[in-house]
C-alpha positions as CSV (number, residue, x, y, z in Angstrom):
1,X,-36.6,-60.8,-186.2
2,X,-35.9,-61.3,-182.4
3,X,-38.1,-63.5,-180.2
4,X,-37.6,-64.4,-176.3
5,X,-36.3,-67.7,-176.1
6,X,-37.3,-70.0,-173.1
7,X,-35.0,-72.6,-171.7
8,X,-34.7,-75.0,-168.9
9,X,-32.1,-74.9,-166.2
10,X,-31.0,-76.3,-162.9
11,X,-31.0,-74.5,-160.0
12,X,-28.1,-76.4,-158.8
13,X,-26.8,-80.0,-158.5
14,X,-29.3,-82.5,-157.4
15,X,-29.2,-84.7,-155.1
16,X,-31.3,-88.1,-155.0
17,X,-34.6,-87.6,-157.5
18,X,-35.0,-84.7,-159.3
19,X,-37.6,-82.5,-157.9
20,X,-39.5,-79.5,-160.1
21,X,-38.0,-76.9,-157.9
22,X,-34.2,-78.1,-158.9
23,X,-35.4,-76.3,-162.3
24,X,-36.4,-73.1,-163.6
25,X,-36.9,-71.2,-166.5
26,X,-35.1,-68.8,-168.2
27,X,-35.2,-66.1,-171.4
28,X,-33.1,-64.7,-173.6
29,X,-33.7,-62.3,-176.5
30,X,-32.5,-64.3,-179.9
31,X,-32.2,-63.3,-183.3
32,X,-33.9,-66.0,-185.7
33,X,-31.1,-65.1,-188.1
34,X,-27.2,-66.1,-188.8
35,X,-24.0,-63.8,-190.0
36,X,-23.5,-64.4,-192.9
37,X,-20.1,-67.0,-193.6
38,X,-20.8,-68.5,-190.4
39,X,-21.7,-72.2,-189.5
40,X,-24.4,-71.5,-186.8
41,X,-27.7,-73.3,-187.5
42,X,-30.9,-72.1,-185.4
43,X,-33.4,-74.9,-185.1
44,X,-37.1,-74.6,-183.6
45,X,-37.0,-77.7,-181.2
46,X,-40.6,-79.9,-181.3
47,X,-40.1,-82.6,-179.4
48,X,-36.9,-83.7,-176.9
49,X,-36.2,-87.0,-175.0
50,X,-36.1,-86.7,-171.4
51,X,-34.1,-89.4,-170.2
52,X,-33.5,-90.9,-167.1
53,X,-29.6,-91.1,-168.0
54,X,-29.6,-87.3,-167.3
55,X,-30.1,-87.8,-163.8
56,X,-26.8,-89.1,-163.3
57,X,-25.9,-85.6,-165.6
58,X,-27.4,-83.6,-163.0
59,X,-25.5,-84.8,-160.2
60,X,-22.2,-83.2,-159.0
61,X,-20.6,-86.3,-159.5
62,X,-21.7,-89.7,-160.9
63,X,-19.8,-92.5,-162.5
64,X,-21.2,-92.2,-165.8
65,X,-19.6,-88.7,-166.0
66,X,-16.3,-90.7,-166.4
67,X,-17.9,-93.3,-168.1
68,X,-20.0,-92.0,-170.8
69,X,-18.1,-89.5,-172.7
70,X,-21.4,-88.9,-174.4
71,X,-22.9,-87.7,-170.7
72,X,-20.6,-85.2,-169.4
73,X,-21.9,-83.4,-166.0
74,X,-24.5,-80.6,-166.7
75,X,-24.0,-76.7,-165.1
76,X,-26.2,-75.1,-162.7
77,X,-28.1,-71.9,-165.0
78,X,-26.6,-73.6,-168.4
79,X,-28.9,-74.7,-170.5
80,X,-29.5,-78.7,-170.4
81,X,-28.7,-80.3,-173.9
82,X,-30.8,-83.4,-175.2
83,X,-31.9,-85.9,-177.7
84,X,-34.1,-84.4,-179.7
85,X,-36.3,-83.5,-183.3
86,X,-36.8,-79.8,-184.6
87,X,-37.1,-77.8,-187.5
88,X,-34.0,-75.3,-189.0
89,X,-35.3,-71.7,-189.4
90,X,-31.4,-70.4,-190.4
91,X,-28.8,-71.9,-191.2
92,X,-25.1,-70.8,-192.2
93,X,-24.5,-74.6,-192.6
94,X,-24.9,-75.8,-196.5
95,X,-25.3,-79.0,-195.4
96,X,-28.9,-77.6,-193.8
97,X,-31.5,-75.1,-195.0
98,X,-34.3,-73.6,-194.0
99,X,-37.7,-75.8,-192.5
100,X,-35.6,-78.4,-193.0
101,X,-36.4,-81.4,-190.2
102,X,-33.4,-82.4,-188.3
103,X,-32.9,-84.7,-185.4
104,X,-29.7,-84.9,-183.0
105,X,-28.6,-82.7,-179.4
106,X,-30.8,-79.8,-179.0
107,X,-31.8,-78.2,-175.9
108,X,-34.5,-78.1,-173.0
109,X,-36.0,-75.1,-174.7
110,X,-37.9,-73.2,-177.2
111,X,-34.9,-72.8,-179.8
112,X,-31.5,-74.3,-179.8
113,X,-28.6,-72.1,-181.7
114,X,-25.8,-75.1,-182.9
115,X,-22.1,-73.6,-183.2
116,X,-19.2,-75.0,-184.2
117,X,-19.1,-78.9,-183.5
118,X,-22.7,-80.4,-183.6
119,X,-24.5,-83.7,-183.9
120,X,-27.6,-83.0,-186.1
121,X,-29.0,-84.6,-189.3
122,X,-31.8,-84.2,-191.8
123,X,-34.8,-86.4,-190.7
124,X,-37.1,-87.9,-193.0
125,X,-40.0,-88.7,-190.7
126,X,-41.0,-91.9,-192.9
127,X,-44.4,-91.2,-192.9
128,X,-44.5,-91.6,-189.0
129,X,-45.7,-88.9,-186.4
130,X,-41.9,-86.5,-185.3
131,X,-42.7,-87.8,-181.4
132,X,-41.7,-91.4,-182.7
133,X,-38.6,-90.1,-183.6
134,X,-37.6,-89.7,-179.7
135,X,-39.1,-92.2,-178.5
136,X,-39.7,-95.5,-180.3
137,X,-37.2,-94.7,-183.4
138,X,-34.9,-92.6,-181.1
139,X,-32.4,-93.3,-178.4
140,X,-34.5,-95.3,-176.2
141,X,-36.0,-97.8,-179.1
142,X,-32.6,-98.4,-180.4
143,X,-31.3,-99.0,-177.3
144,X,-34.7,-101.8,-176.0
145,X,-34.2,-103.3,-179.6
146,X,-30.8,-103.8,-180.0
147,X,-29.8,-104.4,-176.5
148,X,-32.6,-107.1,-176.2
149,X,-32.3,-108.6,-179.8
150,X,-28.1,-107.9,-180.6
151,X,-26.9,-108.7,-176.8
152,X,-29.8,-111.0,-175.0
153,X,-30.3,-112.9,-178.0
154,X,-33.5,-114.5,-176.8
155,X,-35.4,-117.6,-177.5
156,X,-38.7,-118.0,-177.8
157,X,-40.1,-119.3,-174.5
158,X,-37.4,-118.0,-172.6
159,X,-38.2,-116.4,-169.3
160,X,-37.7,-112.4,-169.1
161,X,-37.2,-109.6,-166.0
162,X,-37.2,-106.6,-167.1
163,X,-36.2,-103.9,-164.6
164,X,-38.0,-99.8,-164.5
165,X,-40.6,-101.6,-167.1
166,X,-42.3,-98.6,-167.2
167,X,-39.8,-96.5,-168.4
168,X,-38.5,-95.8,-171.9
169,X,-36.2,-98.0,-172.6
170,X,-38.0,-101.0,-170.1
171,X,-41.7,-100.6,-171.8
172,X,-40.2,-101.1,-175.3
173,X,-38.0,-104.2,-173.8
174,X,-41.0,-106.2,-172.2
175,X,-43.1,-105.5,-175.2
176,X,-40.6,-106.7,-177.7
177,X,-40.3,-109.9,-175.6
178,X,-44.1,-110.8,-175.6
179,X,-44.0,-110.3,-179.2
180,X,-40.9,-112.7,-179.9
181,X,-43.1,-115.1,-176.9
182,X,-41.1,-114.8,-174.2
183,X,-42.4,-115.1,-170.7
184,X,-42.2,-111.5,-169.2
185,X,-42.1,-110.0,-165.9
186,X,-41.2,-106.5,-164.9
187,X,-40.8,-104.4,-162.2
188,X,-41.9,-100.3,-161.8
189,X,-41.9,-97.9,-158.8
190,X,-46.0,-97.7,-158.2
191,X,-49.0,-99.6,-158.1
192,X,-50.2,-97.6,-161.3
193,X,-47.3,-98.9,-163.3
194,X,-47.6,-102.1,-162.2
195,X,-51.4,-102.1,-163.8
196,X,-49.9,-100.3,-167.0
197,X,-47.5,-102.9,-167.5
198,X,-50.0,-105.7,-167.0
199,X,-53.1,-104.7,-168.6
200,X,-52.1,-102.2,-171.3
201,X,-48.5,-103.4,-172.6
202,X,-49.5,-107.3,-171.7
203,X,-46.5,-108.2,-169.4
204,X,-47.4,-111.1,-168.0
205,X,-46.7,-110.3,-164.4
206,X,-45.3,-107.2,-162.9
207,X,-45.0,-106.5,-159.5
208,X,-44.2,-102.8,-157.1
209,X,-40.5,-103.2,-156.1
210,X,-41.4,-100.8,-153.2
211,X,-43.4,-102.7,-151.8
212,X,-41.1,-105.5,-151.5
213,X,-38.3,-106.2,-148.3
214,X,-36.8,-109.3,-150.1
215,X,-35.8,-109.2,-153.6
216,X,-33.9,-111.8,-154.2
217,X,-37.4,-114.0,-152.9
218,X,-39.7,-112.3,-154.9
219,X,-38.0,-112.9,-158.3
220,X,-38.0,-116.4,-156.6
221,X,-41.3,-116.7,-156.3
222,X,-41.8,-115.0,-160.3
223,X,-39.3,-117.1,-161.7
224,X,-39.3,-120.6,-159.8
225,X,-36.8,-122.1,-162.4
226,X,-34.8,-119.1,-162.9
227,X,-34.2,-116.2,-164.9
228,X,-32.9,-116.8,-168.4
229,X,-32.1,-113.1,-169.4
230,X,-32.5,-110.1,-167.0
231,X,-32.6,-106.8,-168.8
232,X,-31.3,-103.9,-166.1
233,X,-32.2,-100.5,-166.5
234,X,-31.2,-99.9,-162.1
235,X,-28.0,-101.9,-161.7
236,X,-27.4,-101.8,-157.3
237,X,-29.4,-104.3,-155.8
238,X,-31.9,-105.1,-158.0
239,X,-28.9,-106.6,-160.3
240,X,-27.4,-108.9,-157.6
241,X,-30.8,-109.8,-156.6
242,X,-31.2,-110.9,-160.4
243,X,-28.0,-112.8,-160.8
């Protein structure tokens, strides 16, 4: 059986935010089968983390490229690879079989076909809905819990900035404070978030950092007595604002 297989793509290199015309979609006819003797696995992707780490991906040079093996820069027309959850429909691989759930680097697309070298394993979902698996028992859950619970090693009462509080990784943060009773204050790029953060995920403050000319008096003015742990998700100025 052969189906048209939709993927995502950049145009070409970005440069500053991404924008929806820096993508585009593509097709290509694919076989929902594998030769026989060979390792390829075909997986259905469901769900797939967009992260803002892929910015720096999509550039035609950042830092991180160097940095991060893990993130190597991303081609113009290629397809973009991610974080994601799916289920195998073929499989040369013993090690998976068919409607099996599996979790690991799939693609911005309908299907993702794994060759040789691949990071994918069976996922048992643990009774909890497959979106969790990207999100809060994913990449960016392991990265708010153990980054604010293994490195910050917080105390209870201590006071909390959390940098792009909105996002993924920051929402998760700032929650996980207020629930070990931290003090917490974040930070997010629109009025909206701001209200998000404070009256649906109970930060105790939050405040537009677009709206603000002098950063290093505004955390002033949040934290009179000082910041006890400052979890970045920006770096630049924000970060020497916060130390």
């Amino acid at each position: 059986m052969e189906v048209s297989n939709n993927y995502i793509t950049m145009k070409g290199h970005i440069d500053g935010k991404p924008k929806e015309d820096d993508f585009g979609i593509k097709a290509s006819q694919l076989s929902l089968s594998v030769e026989p003797g060979s390792n390829h696995i075909i997986v259905k992707n469901l769900y797939v983390s967009i992260d803002p780490f892929q910015i720096n991906r999509m550039k035609s040079f950042s830092s991180l490229q160097e940095s991060a093996k893990f993130a190597p820069d991303l081609t113009p027309d290629k397809v973009i690879d991610a974080y994601g959850v799916g289920k195998v429909v073929a499989s040369g691989n013993t090690d998976f079989e068919k409607d099996d759930l599996v979790v690991g680097l799939l693609i911005w697309g309908e299907y993702s076909v794994l060759k040789g070298e691949y990071w994918l394993s069976k996922l048992d979902p643990m009774g909890f809905p497959l979106s969790y698996h990207v999100g809060i028992l994913g990449m960016s859950g392991l990265t708010a819990y153990s980054g604010f619970f293994e490195v910050c090693k917080p105390k209870k009462g201590e006071k909390v900035f959390v940098s792009a509080a909105s996002g993924s990784v920051g929402n998760l943060v700032g929650q996980y404070a207020k629930l070990f009773g931290c003090h917490v204050v974040g930070c997010a790029g629109s009025n909206e978030k701001v209200a998000f953060l404070k009256e649906k995920l109970g930060f105790d403050d939050a405040f537009n950092y677009k709206e603000v000319t002098d950063l290093k008096a505004t955390l002033k003015r949040y934290f009179p007595d000082g910041i006890d742990i400052y979890f970045d998700n920006v770096g630049a100025e924000m970060l020497e604002a916060a130390v």
